[in-house]
LOVEX-235106 format. One record per residue (C-alpha): x, y, z; residue number from 0. Coordinates in steps of 0.5 Angstrom, whole numbers. Layout:
% LOVEX-235106
<pt xx="X" yy="Y" zz="Z" n="NUM"/>
...
% end
This chain:
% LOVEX-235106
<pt xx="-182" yy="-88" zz="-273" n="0"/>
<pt xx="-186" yy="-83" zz="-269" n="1"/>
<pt xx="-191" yy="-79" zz="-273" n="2"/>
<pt xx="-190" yy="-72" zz="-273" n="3"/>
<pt xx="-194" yy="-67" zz="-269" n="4"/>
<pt xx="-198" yy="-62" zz="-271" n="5"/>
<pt xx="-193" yy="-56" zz="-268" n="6"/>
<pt xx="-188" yy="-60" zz="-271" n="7"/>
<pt xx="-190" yy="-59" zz="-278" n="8"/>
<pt xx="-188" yy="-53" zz="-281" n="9"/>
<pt xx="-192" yy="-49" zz="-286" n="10"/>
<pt xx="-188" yy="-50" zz="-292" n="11"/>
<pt xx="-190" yy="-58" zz="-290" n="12"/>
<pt xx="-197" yy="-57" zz="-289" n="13"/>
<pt xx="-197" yy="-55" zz="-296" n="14"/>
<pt xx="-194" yy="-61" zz="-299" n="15"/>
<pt xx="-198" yy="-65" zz="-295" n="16"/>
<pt xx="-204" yy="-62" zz="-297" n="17"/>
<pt xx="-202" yy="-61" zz="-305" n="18"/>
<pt xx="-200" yy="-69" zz="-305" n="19"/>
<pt xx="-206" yy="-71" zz="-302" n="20"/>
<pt xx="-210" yy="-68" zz="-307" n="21"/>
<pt xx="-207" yy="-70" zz="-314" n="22"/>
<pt xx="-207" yy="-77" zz="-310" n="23"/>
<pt xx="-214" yy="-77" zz="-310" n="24"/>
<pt xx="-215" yy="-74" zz="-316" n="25"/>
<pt xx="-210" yy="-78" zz="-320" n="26"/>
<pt xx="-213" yy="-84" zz="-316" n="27"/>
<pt xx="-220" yy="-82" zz="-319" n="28"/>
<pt xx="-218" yy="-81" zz="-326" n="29"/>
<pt xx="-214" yy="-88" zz="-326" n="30"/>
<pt xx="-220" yy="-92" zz="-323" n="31"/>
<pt xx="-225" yy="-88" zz="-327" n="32"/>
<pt xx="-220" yy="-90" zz="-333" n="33"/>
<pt xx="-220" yy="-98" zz="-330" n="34"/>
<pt xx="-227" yy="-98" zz="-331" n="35"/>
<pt xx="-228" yy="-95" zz="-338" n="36"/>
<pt xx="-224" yy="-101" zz="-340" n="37"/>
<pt xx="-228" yy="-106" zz="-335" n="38"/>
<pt xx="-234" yy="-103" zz="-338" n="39"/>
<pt xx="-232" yy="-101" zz="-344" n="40"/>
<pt xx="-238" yy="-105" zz="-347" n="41"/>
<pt xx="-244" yy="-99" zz="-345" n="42"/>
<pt xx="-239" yy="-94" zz="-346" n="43"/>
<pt xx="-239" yy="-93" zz="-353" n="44"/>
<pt xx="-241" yy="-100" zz="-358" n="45"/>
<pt xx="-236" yy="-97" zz="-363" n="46"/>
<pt xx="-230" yy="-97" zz="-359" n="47"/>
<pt xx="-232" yy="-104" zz="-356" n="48"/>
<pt xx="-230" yy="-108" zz="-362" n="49"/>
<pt xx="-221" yy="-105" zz="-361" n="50"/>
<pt xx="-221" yy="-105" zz="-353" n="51"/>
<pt xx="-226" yy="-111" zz="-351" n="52"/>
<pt xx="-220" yy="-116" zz="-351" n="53"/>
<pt xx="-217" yy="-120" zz="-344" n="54"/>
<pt xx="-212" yy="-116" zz="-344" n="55"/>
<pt xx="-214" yy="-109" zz="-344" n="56"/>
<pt xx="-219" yy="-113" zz="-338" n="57"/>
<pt xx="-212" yy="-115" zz="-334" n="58"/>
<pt xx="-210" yy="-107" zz="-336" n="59"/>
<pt xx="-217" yy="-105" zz="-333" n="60"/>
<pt xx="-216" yy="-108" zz="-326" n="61"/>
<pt xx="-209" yy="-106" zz="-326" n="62"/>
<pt xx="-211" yy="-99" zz="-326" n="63"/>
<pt xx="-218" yy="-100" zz="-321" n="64"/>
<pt xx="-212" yy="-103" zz="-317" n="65"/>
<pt xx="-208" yy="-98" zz="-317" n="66"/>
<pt xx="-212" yy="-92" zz="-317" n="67"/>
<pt xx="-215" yy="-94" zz="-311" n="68"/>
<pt xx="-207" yy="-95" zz="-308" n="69"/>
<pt xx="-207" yy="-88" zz="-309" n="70"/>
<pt xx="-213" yy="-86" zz="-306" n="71"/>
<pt xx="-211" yy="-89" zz="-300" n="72"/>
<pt xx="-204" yy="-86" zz="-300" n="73"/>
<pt xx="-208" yy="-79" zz="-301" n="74"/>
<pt xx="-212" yy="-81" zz="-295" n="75"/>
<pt xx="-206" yy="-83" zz="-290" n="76"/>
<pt xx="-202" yy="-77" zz="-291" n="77"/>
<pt xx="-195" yy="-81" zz="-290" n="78"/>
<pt xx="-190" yy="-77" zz="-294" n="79"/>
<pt xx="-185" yy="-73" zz="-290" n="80"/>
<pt xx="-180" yy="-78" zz="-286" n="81"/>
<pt xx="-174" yy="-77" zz="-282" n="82"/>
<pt xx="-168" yy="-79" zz="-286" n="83"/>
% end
């Protein structure tokens, strides 16, 4: 599939494109911030570490980093609009 070019795109696209791109990197942010927080949850807040420091809030943590970063990649790539 050849990439669109710039004279292609039309306004009303541009602007998805660029509303996409930022609740990904924002969504991506939050998820890998929220990974972290389980991850890390020992330096956080002693309190909450006692009900969230158990192997599989430690897998959930690396699962959200994981995806977090996908969606920071997929906010970079800007690849939303395909032909059909």
């Amino acid at each position: 599939m050849p990439p669109f070019d710039k004279d292609q795109i039309s306004r009303r696209d541009k602007g998805f494109i660029l509303m996409r791109s930022i609740m990904d990197y924002g969504m991506g942010f939050l998820w890998t911030f929220m990974g972290n927080f389980l991850l890390f949850v020992k330096y956080f807040n002693a309190s909450l570490a006692s009900r969230f420091d158990d192997p599989v809030m430690k897998w959930f943590g690396i699962t959200c980093i994981i995806y977090g970063v996908f969606r920071i990649y997929r906010g970079y790539k800007k690849n939303y609009l395909k032909e059909r």
